[in-house]
C-alpha positions as CSV (number, residue, x, y, z in Angstrom):
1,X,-8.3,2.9,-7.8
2,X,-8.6,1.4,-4.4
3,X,-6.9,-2.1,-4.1
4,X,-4.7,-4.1,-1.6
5,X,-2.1,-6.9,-2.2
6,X,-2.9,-9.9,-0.3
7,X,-0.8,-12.8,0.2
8,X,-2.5,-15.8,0.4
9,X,-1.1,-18.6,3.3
10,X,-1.9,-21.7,4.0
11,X,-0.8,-22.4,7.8
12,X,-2.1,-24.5,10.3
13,X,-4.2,-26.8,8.0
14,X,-6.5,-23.5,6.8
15,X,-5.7,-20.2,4.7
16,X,-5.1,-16.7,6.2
17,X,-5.0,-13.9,3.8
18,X,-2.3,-10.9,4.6
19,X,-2.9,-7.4,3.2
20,X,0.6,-6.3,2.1
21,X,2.6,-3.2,1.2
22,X,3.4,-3.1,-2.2
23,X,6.8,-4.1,-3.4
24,X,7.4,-4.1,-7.5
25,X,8.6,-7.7,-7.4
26,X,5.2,-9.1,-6.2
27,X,4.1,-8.6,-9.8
28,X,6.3,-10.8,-10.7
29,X,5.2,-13.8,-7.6
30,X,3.3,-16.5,-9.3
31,X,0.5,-18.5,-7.2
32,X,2.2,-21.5,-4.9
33,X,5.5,-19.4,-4.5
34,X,7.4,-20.7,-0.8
35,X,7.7,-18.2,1.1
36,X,9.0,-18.3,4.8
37,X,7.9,-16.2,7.7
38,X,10.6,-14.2,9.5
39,X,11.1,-11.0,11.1
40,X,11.7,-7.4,9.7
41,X,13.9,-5.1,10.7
42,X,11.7,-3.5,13.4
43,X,10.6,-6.9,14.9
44,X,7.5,-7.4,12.5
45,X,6.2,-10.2,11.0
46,X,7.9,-9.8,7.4
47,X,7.5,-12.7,4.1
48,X,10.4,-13.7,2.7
49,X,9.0,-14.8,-0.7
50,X,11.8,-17.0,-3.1
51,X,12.6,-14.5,-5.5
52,X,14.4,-12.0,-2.8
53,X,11.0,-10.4,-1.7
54,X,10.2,-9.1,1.7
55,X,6.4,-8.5,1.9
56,X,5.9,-6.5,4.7
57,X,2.3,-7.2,6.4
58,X,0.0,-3.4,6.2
59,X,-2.9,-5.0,8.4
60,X,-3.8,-7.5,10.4
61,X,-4.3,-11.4,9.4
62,X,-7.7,-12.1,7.6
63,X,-9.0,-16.1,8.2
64,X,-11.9,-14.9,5.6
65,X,-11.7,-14.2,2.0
66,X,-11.0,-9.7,1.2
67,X,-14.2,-8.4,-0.1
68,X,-13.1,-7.9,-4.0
69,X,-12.6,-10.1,-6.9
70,X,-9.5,-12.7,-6.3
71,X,-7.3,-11.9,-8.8
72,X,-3.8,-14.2,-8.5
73,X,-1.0,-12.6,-9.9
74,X,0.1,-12.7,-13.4
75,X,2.5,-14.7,-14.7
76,X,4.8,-12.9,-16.4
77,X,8.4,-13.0,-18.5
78,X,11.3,-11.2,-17.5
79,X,10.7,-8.6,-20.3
80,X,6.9,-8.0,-19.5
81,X,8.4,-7.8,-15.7
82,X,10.5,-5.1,-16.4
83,X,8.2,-3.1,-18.3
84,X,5.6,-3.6,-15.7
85,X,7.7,-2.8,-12.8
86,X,8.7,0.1,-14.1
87,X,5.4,1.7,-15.4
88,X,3.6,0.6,-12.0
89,X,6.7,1.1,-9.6
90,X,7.5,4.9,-10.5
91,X,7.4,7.9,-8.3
92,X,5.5,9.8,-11.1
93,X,2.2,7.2,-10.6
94,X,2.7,6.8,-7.0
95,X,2.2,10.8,-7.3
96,X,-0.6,11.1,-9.3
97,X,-2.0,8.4,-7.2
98,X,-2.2,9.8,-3.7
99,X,-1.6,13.2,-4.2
100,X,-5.2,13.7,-5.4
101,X,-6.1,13.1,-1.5
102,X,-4.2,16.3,-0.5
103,X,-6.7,18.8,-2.2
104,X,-8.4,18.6,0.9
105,X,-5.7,20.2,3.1
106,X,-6.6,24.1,2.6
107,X,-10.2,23.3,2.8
108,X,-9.2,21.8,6.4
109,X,-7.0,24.3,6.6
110,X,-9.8,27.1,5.9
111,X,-12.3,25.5,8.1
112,X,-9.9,25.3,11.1
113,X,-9.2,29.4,10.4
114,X,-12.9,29.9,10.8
115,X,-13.5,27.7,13.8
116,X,-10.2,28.6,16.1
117,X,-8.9,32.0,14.2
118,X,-5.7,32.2,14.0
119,X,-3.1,33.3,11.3
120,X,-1.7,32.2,7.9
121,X,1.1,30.1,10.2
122,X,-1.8,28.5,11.6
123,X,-3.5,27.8,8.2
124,X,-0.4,26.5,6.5
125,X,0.7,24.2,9.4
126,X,-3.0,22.8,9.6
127,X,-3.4,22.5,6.1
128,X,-0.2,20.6,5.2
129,X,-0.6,18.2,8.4
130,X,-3.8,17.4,6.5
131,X,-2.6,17.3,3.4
132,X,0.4,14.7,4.8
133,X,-2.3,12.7,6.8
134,X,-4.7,12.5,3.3
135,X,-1.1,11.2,1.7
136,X,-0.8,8.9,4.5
137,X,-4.2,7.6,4.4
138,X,-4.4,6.7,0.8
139,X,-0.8,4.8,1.1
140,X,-2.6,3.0,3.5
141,X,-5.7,2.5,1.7
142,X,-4.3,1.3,-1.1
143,X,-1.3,-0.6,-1.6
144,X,-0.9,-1.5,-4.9
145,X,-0.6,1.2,-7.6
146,X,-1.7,-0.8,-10.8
């Protein structure tokens, strides 16, 4: 359930490896793709991969190998594409995904109540920070949803 894009780069005569957020068209990226380094929005480092894709870095530059099994990315069809993007890519899964991580807010939530007292206000706005940072978490965590 836990797994991170990487993009692989060769720069400066060696390879770095770049966790990445997920986007639904790196399924589709197949091994020696050009892709360009440029800036986001924000200032960030961003890939611009040839298809159109913007990978936007989630953690800093690796110069070793991830832990994990190397898996390059399928090659795929348009029609495959499509029906991957779209089971992998949809709110629904993204969901049922992270949302599991958020049972633990009202068990913060309860556990705050007995250490610092306070009222149901309390409880609710402690158990939904930690229900949104649980969310969080796991987004950051894991980046790719299939």
């Amino acid at each position: 359930m836990r797994s991170r894009g990487y993009l692989e780069v060769h720069e400066n005569g060696g390879r770095a490896w770049y966790p990445v957020y997920f986007h639904i068209g790196l399924l589709g990226l197949v091994p020696g793709a050009e892709a360009k380094v440029g800036r986001s929005f924000l200032g960030h480092r961003a890939f611009v991969v040839e298809p159109g894709i913007v990978a936007l870095p989630s953690g800093r530059r690796r110069s070793t190998l991830p832990p994990g099994t190397p898996l390059d990315a399928p090659r795929l069809n348009d029609a495959d594409l499509r029906r991957r993007s779209a089971r992998f890519g949809s709110l629904r899964r993204r969901i049922m995904l992270d949302a599991p991580a958020a049972v633990a807010g009202p068990f913060i939530g309860l556990l705050w109540l007995i250490v610092d007292g306070g009222g149901f206000a309390q409880f609710l706005a402690v158990s939904l920070l930690a229900a949104v940072t649980a969310i969080w978490w796991s987004a950051i965590a894991g980046s790719d949803p299939s």
